[in-house]
Each structure stands twice: as C-alpha cells, then as structure tokens.
mmCIF file as Biopython writes it, N, C-alpha, C and O atoms, coordinates in Angstrom:
data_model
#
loop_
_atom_site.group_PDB
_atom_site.id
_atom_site.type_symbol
_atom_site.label_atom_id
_atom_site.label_alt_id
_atom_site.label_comp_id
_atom_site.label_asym_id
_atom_site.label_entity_id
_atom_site.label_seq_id
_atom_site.pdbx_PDB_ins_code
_atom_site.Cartn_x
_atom_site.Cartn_y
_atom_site.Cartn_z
_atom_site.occupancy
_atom_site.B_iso_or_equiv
_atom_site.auth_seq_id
_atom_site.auth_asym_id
_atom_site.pdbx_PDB_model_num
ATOM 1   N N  . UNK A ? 1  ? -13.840 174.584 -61.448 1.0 0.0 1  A 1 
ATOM 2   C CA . UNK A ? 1  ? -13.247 173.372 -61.966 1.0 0.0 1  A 1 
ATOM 3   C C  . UNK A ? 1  ? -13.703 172.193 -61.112 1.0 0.0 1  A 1 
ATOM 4   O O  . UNK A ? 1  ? -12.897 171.320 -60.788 1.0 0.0 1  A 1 
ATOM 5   N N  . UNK A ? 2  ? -15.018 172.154 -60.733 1.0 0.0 2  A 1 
ATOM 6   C CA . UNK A ? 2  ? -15.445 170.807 -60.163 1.0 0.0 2  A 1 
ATOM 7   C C  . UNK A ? 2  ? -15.733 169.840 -61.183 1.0 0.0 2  A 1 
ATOM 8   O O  . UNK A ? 2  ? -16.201 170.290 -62.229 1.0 0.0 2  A 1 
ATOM 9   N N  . UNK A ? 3  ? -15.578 168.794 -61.107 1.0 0.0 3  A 1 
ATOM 10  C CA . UNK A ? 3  ? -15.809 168.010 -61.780 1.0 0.0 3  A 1 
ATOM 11  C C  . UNK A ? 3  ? -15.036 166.830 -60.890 1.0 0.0 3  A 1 
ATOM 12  O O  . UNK A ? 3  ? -14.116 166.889 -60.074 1.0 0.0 3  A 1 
ATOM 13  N N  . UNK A ? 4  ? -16.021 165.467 -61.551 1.0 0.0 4  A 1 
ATOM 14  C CA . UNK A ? 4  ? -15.893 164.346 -60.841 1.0 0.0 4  A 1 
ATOM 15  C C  . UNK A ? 4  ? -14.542 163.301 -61.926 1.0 0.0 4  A 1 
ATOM 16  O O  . UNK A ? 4  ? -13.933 162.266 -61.656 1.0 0.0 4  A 1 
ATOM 17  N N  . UNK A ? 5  ? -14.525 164.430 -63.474 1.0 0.0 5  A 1 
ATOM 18  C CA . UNK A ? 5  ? -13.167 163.802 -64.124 1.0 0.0 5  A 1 
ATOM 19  C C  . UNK A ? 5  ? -12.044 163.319 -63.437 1.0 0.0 5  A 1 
ATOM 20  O O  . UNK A ? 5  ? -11.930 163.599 -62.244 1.0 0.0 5  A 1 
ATOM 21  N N  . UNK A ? 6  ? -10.864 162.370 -64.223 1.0 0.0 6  A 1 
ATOM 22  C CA . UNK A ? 6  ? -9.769  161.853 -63.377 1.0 0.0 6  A 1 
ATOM 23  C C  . UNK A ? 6  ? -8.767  162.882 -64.588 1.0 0.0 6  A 1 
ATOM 24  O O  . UNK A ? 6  ? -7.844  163.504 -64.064 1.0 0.0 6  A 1 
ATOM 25  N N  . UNK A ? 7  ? -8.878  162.985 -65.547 1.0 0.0 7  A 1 
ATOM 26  C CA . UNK A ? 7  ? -8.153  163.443 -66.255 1.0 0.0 7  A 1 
ATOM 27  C C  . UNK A ? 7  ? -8.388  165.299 -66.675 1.0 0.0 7  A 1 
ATOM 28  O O  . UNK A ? 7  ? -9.483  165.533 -67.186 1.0 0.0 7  A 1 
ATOM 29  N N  . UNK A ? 8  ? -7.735  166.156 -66.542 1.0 0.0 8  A 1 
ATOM 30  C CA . UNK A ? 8  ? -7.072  167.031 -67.209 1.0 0.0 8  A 1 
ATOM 31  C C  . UNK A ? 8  ? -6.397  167.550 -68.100 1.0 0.0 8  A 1 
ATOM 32  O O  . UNK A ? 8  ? -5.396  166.876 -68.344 1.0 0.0 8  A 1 
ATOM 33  N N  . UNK A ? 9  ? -6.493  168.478 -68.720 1.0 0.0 9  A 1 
ATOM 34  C CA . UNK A ? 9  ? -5.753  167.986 -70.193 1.0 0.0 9  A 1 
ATOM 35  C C  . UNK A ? 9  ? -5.512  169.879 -70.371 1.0 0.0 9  A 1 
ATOM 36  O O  . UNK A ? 9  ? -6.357  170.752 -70.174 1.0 0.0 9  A 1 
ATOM 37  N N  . UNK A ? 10 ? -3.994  170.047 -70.824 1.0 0.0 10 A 1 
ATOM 38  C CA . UNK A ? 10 ? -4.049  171.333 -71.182 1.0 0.0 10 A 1 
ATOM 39  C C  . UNK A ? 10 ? -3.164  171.128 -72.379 1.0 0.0 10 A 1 
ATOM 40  O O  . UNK A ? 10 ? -2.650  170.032 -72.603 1.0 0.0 10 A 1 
ATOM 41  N N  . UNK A ? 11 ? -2.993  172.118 -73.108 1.0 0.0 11 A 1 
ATOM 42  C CA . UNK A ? 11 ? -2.745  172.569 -74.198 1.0 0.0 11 A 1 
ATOM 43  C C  . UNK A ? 11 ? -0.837  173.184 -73.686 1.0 0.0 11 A 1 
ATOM 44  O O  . UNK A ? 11 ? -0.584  174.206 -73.048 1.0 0.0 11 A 1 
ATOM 45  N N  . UNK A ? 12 ? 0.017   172.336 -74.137 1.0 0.0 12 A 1 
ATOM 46  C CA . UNK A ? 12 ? 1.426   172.849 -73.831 1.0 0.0 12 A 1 
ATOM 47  C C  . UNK A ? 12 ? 1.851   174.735 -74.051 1.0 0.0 12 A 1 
ATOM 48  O O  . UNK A ? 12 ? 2.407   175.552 -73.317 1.0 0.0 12 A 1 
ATOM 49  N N  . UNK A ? 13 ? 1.239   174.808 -75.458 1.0 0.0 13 A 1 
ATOM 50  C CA . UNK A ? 13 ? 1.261   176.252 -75.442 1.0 0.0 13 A 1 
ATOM 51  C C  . UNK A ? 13 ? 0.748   176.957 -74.660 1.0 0.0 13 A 1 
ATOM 52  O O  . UNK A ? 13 ? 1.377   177.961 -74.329 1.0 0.0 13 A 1 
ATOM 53  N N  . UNK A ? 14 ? -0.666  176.695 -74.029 1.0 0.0 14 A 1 
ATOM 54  C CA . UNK A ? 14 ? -1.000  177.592 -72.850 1.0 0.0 14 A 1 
ATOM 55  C C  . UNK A ? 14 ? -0.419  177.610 -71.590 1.0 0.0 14 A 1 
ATOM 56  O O  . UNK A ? 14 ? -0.449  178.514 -70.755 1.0 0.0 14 A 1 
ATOM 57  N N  . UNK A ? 15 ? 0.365   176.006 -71.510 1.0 0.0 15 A 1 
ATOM 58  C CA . UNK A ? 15 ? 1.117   175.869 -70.148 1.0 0.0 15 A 1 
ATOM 59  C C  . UNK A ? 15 ? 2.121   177.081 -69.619 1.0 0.0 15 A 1 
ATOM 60  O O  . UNK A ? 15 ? 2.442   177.635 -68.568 1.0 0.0 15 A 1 
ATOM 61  N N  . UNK A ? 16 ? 2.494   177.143 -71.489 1.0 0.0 16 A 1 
ATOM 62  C CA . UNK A ? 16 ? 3.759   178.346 -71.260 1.0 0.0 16 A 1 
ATOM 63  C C  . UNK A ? 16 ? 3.948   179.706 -71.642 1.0 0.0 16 A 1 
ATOM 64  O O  . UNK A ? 16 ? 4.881   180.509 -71.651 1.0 0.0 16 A 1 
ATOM 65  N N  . UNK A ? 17 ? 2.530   179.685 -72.009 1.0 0.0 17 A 1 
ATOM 66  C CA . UNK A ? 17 ? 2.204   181.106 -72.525 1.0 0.0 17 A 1 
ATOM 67  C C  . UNK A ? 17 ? 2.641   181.169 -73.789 1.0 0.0 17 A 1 
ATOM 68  O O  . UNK A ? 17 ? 3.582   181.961 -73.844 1.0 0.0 17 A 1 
ATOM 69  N N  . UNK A ? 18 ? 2.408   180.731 -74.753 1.0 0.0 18 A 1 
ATOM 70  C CA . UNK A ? 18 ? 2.995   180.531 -75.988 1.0 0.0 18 A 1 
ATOM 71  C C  . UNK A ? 18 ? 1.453   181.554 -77.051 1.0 0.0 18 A 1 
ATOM 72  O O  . UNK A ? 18 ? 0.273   181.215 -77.137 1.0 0.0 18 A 1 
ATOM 73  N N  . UNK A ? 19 ? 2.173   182.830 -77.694 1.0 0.0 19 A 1 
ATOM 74  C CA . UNK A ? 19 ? 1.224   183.589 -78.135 1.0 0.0 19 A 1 
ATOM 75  C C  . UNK A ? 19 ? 1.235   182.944 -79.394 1.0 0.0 19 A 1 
ATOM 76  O O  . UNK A ? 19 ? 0.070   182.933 -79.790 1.0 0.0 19 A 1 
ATOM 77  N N  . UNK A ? 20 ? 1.848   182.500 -80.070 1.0 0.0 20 A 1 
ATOM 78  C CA . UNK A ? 20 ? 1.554   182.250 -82.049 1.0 0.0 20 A 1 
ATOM 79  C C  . UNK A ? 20 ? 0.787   181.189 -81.951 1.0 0.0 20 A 1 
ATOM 80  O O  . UNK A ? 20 ? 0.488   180.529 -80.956 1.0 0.0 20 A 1 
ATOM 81  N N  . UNK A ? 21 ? 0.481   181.068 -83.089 1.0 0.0 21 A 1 
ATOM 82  C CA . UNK A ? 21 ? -0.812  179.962 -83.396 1.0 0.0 21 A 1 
ATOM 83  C C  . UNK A ? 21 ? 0.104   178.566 -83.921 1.0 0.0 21 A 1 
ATOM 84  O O  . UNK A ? 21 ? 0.649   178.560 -85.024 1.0 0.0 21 A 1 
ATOM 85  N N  . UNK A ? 22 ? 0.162   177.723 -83.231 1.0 0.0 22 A 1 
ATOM 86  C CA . UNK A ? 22 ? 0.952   176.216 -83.271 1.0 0.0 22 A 1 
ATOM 87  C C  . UNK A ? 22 ? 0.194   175.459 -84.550 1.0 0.0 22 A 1 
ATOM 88  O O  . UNK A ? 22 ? -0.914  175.943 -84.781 1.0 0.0 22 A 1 
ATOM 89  N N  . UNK A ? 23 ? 0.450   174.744 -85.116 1.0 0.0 23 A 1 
ATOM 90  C CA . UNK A ? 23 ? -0.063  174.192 -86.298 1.0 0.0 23 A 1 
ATOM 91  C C  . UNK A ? 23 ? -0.910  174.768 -86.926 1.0 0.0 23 A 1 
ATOM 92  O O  . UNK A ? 23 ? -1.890  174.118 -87.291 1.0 0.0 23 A 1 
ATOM 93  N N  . UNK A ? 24 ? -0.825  175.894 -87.188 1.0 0.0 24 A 1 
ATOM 94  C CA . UNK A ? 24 ? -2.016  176.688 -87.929 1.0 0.0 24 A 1 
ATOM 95  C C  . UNK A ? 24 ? -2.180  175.848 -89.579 1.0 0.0 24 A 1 
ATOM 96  O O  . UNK A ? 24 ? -1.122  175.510 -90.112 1.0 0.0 24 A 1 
ATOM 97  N N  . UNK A ? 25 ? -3.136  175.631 -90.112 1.0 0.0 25 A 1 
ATOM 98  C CA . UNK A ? 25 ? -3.269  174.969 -91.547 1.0 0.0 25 A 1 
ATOM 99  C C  . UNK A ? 25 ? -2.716  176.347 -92.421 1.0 0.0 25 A 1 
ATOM 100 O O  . UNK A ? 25 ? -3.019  177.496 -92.100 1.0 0.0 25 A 1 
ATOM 101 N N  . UNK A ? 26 ? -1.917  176.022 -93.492 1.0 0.0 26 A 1 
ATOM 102 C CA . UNK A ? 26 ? -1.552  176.404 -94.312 1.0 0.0 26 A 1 
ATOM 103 C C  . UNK A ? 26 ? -0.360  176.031 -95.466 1.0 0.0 26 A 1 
ATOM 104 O O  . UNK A ? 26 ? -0.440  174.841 -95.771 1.0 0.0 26 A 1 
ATOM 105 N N  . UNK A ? 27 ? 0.528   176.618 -96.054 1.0 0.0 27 A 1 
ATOM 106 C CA . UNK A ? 27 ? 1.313   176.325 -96.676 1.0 0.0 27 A 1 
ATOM 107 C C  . UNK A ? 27 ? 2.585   176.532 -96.161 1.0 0.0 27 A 1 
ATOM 108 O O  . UNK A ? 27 ? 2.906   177.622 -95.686 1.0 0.0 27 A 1 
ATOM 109 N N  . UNK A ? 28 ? 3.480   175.403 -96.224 1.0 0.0 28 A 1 
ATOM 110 C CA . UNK A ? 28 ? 5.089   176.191 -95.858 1.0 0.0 28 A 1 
ATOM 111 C C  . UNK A ? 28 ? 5.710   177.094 -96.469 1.0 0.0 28 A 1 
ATOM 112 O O  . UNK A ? 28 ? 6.864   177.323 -96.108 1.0 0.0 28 A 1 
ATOM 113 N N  . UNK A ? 29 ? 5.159   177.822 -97.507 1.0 0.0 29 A 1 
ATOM 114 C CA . UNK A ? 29 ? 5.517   179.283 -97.561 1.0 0.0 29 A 1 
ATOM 115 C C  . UNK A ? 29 ? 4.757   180.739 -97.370 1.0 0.0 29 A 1 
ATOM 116 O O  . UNK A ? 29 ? 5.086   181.868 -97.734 1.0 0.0 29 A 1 
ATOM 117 N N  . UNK A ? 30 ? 3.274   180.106 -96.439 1.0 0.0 30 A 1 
ATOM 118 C CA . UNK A ? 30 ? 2.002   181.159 -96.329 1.0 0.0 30 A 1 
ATOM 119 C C  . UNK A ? 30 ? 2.669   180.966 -94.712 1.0 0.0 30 A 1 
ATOM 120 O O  . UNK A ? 30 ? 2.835   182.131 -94.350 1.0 0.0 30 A 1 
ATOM 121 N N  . UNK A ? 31 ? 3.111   180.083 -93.616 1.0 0.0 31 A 1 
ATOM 122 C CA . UNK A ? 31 ? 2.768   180.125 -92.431 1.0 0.0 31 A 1 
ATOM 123 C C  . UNK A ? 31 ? 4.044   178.616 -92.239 1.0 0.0 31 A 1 
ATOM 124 O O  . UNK A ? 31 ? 3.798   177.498 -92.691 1.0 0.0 31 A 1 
ATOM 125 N N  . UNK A ? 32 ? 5.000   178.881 -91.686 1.0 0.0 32 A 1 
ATOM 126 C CA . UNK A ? 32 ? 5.891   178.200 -91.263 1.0 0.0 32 A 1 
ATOM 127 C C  . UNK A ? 32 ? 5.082   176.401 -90.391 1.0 0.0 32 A 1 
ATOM 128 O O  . UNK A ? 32 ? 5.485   175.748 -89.428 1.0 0.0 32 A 1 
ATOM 129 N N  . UNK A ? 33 ? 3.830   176.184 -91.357 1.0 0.0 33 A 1 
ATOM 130 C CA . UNK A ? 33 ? 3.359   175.100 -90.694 1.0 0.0 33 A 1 
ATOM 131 C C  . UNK A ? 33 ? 4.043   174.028 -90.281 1.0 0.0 33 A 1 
ATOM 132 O O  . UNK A ? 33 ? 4.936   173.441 -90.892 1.0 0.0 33 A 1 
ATOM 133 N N  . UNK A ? 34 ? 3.499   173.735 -88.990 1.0 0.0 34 A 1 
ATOM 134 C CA . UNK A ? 34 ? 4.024   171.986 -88.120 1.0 0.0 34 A 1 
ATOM 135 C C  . UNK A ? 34 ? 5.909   172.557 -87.905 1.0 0.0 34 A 1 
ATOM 136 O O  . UNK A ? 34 ? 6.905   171.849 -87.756 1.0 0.0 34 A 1 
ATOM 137 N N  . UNK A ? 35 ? 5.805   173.885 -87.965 1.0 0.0 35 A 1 
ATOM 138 C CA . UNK A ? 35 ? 7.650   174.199 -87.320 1.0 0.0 35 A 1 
ATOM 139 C C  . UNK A ? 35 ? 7.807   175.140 -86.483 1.0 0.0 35 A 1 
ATOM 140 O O  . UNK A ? 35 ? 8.928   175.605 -86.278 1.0 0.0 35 A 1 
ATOM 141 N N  . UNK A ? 36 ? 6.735   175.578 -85.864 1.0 0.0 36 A 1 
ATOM 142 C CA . UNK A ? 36 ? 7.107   176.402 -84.622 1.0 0.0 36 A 1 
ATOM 143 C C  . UNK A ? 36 ? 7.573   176.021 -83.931 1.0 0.0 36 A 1 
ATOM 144 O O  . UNK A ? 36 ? 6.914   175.031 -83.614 1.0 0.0 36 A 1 
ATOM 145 N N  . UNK A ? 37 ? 8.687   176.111 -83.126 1.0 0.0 37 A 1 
ATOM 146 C CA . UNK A ? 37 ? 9.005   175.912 -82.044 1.0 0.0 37 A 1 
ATOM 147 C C  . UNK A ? 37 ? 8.435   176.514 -80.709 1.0 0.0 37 A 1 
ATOM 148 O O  . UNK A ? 37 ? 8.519   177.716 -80.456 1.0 0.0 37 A 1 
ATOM 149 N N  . UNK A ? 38 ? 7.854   175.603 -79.881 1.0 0.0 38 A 1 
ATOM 150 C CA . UNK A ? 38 ? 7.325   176.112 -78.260 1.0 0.0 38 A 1 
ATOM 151 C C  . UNK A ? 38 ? 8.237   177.167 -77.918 1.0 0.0 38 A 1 
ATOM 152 O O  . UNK A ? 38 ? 9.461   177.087 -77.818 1.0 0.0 38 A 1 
ATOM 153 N N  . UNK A ? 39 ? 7.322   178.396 -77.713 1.0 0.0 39 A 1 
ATOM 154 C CA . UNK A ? 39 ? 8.122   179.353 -76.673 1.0 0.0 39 A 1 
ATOM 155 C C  . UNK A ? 39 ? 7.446   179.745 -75.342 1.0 0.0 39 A 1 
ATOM 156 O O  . UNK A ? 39 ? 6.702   178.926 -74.802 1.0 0.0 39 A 1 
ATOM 157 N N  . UNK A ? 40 ? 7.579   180.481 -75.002 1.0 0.0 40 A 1 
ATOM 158 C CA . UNK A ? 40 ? 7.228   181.351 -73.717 1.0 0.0 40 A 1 
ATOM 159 C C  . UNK A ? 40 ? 6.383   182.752 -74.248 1.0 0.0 40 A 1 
ATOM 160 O O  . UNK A ? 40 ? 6.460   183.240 -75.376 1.0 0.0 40 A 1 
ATOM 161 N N  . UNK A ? 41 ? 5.719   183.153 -73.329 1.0 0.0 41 A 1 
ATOM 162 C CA . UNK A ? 41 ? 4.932   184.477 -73.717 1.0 0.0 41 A 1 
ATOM 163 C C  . UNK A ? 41 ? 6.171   185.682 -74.050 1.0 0.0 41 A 1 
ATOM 164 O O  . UNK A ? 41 ? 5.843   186.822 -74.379 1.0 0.0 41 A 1 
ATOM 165 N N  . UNK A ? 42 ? 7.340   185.346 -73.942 1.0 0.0 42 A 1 
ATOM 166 C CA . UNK A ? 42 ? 8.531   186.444 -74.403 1.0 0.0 42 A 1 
ATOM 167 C C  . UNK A ? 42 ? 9.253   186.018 -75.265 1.0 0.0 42 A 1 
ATOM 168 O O  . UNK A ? 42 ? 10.431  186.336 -75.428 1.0 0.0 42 A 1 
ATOM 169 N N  . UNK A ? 43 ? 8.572   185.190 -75.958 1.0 0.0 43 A 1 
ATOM 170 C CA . UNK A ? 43 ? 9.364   184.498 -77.034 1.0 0.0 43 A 1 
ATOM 171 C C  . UNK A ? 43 ? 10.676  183.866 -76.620 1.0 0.0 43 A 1 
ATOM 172 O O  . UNK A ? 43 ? 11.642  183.955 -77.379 1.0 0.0 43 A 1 
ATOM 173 N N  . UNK A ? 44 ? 10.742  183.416 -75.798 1.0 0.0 44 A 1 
ATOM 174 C CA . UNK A ? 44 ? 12.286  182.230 -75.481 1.0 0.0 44 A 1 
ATOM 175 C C  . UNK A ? 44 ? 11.765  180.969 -75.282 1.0 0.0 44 A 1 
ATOM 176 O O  . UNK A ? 44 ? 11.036  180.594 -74.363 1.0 0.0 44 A 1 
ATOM 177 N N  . UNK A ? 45 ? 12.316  180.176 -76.472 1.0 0.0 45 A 1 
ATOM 178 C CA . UNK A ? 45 ? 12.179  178.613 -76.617 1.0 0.0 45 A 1 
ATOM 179 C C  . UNK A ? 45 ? 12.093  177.894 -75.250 1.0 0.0 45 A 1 
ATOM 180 O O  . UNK A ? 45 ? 12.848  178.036 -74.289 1.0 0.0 45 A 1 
ATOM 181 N N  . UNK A ? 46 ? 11.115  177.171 -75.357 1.0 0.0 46 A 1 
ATOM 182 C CA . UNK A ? 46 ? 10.970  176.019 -74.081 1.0 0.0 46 A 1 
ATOM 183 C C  . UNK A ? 46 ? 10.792  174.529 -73.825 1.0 0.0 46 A 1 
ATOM 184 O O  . UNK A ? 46 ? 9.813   173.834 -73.556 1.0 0.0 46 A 1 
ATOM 185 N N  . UNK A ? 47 ? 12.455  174.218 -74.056 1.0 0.0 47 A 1 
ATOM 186 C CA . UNK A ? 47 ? 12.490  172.318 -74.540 1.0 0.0 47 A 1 
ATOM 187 C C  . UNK A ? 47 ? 11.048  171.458 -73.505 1.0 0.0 47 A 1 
ATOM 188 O O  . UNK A ? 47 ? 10.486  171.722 -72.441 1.0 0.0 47 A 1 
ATOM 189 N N  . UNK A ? 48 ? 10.982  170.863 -74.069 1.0 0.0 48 A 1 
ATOM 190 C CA . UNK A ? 48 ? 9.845   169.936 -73.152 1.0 0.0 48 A 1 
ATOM 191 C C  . UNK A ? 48 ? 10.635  168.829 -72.429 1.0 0.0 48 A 1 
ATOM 192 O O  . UNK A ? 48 ? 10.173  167.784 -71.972 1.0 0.0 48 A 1 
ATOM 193 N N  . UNK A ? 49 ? 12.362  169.404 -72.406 1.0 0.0 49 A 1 
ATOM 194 C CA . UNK A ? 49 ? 12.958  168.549 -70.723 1.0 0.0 49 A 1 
ATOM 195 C C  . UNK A ? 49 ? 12.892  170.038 -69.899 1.0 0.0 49 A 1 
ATOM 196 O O  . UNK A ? 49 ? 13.151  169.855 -68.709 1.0 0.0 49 A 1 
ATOM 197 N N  . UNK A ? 50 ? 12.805  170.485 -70.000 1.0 0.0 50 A 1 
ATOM 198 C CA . UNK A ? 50 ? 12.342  171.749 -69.437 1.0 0.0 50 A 1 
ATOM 199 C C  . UNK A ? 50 ? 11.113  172.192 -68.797 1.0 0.0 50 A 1 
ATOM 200 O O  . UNK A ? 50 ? 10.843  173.117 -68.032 1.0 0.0 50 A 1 
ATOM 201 N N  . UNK A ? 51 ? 10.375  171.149 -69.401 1.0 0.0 51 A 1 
ATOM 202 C CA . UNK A ? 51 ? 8.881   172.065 -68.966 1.0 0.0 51 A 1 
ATOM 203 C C  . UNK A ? 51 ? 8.631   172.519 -67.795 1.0 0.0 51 A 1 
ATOM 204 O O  . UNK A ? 51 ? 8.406   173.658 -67.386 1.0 0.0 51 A 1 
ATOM 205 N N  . UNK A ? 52 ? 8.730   170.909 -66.988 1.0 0.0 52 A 1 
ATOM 206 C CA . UNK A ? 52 ? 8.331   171.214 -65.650 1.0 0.0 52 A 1 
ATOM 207 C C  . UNK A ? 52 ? 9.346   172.504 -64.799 1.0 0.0 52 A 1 
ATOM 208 O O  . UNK A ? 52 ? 9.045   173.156 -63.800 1.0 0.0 52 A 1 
ATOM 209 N N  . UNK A ? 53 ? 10.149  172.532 -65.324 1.0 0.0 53 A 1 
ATOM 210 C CA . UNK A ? 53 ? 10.730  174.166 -64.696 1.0 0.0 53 A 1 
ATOM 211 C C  . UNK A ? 53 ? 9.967   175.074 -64.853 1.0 0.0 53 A 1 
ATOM 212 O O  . UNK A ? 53 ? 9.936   175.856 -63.904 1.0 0.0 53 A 1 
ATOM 213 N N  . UNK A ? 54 ? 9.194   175.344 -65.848 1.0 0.0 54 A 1 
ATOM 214 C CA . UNK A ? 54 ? 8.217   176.534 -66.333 1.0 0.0 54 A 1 
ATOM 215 C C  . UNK A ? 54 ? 7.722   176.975 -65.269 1.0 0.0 54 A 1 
ATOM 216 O O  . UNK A ? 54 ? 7.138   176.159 -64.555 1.0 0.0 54 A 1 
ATOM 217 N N  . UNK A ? 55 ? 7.809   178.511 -64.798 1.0 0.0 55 A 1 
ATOM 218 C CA . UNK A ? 55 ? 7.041   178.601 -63.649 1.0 0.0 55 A 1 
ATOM 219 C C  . UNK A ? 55 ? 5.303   178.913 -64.140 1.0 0.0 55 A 1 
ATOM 220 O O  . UNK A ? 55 ? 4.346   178.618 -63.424 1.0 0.0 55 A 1 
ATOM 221 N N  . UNK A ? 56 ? 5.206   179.503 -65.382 1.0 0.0 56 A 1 
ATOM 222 C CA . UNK A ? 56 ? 3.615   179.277 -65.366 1.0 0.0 56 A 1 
ATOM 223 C C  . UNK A ? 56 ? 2.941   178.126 -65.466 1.0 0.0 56 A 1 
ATOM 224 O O  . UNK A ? 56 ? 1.717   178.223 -65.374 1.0 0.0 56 A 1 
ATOM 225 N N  . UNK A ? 57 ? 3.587   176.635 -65.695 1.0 0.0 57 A 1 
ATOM 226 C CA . UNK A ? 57 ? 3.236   175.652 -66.188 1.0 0.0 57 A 1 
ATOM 227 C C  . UNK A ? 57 ? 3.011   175.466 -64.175 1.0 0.0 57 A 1 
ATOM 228 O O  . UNK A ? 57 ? 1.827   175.358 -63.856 1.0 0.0 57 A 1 
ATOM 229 N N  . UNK A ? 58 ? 3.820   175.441 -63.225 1.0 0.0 58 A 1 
ATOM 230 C CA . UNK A ? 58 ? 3.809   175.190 -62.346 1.0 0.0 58 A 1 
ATOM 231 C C  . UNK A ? 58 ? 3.032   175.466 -61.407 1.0 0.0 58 A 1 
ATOM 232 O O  . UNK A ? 58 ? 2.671   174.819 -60.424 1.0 0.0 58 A 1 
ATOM 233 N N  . UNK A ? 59 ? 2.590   177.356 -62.095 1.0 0.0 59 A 1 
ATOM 234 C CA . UNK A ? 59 ? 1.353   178.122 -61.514 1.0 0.0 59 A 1 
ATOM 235 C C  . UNK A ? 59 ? 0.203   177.262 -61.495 1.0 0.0 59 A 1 
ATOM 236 O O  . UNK A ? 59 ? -0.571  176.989 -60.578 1.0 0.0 59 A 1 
ATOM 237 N N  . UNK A ? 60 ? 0.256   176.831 -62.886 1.0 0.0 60 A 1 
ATOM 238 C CA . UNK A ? 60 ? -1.147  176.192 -63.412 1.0 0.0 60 A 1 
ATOM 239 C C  . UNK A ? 60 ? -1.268  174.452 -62.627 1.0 0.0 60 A 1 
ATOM 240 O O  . UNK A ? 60 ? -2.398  173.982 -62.491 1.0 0.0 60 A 1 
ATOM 241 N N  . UNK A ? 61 ? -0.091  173.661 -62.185 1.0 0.0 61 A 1 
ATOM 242 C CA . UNK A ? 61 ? -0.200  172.395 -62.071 1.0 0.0 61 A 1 
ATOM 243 C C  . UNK A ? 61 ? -0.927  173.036 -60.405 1.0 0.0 61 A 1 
ATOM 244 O O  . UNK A ? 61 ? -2.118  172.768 -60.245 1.0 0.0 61 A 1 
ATOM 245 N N  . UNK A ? 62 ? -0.397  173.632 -59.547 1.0 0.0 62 A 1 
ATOM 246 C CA . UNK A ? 62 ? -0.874  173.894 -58.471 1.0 0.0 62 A 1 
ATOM 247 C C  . UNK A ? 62 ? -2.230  174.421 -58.734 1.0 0.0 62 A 1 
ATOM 248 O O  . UNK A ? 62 ? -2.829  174.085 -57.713 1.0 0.0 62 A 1 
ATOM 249 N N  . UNK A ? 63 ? -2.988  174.979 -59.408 1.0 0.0 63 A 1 
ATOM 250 C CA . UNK A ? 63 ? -4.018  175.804 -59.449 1.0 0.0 63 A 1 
ATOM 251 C C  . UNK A ? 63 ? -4.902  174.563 -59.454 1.0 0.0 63 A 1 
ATOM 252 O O  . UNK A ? 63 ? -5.782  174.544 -58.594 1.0 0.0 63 A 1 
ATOM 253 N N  . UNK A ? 64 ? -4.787  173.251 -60.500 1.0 0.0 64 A 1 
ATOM 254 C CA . UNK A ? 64 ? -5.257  172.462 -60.663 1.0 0.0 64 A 1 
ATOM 255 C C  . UNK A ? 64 ? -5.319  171.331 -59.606 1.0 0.0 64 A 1 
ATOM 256 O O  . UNK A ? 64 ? -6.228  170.529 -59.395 1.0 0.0 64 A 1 
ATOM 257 N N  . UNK A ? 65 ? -4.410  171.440 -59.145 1.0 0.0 65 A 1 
ATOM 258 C CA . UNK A ? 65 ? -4.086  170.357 -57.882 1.0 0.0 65 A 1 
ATOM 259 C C  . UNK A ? 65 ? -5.445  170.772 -56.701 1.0 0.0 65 A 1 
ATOM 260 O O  . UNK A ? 65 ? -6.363  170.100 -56.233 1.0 0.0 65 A 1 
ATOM 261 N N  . UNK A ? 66 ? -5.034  172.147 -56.539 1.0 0.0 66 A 1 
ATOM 262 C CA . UNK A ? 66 ? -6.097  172.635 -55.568 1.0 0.0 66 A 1 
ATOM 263 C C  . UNK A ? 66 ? -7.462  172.469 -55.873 1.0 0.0 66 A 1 
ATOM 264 O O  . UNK A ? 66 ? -8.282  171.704 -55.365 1.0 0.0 66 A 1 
ATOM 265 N N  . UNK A ? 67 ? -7.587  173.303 -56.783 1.0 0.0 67 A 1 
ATOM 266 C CA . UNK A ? 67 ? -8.871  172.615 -57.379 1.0 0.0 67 A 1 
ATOM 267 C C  . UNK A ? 67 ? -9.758  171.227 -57.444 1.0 0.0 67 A 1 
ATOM 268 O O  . UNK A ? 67 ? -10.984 171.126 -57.485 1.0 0.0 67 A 1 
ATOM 269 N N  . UNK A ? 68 ? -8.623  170.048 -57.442 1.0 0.0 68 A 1 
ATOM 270 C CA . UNK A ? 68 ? -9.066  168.934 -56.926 1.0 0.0 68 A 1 
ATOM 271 C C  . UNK A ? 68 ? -9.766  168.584 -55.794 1.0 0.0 68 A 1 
ATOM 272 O O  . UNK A ? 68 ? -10.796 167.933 -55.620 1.0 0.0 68 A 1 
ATOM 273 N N  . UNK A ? 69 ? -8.616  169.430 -54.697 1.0 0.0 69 A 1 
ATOM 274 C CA . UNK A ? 69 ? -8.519  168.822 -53.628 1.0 0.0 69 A 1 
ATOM 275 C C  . UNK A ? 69 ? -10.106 169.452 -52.800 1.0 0.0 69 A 1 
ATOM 276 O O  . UNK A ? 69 ? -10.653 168.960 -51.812 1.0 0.0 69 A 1 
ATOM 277 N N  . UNK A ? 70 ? -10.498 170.545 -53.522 1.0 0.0 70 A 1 
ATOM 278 C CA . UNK A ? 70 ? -12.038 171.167 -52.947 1.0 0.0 70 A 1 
ATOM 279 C C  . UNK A ? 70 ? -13.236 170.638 -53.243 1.0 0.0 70 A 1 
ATOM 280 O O  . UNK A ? 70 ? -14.263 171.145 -52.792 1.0 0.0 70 A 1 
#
C-alpha cells in the first residue's frame, strides 16, 4: 500500500465484513434491492453510529494508518 495518495477509500461492507451483495441490480421482488441493511460477517446489523466501534473496521483503520506511516 505505498502510494503517494492522500485519500483512501473503502467499501463500508468490507469494513465490516458484510457477506451479501449491497445494491445488487434487480427487482424488489427478484433481490430485496437498495434494502439491505449493513451487517457484520455474522449477520448482526451495524448502525453507522456504531461503526467506529467495529473492531474489524478498526483492524483495518490501523492497518492503513501504518501503512502510511512506512
């Protein structure tokens, strides 16, 4: 992760381990589109006043931090 970027950018579902496919295109009766709710890789909902509690989200802010700092 070198790079001379200022910005980072992740994907909330990966922050939290979120396995289903988030806006997948389809119909609201083929694929519950634009209504998933964010979960966790164990399926328990994860408000986004919450996030920063996430401990994988936290894994990942440190992983990235470090990464900077090399």
């Amino acid at each position: 992760m070198h790079t001379p970027a200022l910005l980072t950018a992740v994907a909330l579902t990966d922050a939290v381990g979120e396995r289903r496919s988030q806006n997948h295109p389809g119909t609201h009766t083929e694929y519950p589109n634009w209504q998933v709710p964010l979960a966790d890789a164990n399926g328990v909902p994860v408000l986004l006043d919450d996030m920063f509690d996430h401990p994988r989200l936290n894994r990942l802010l440190e992983a990235v931090r470090t990464a900077r700092q090399s």
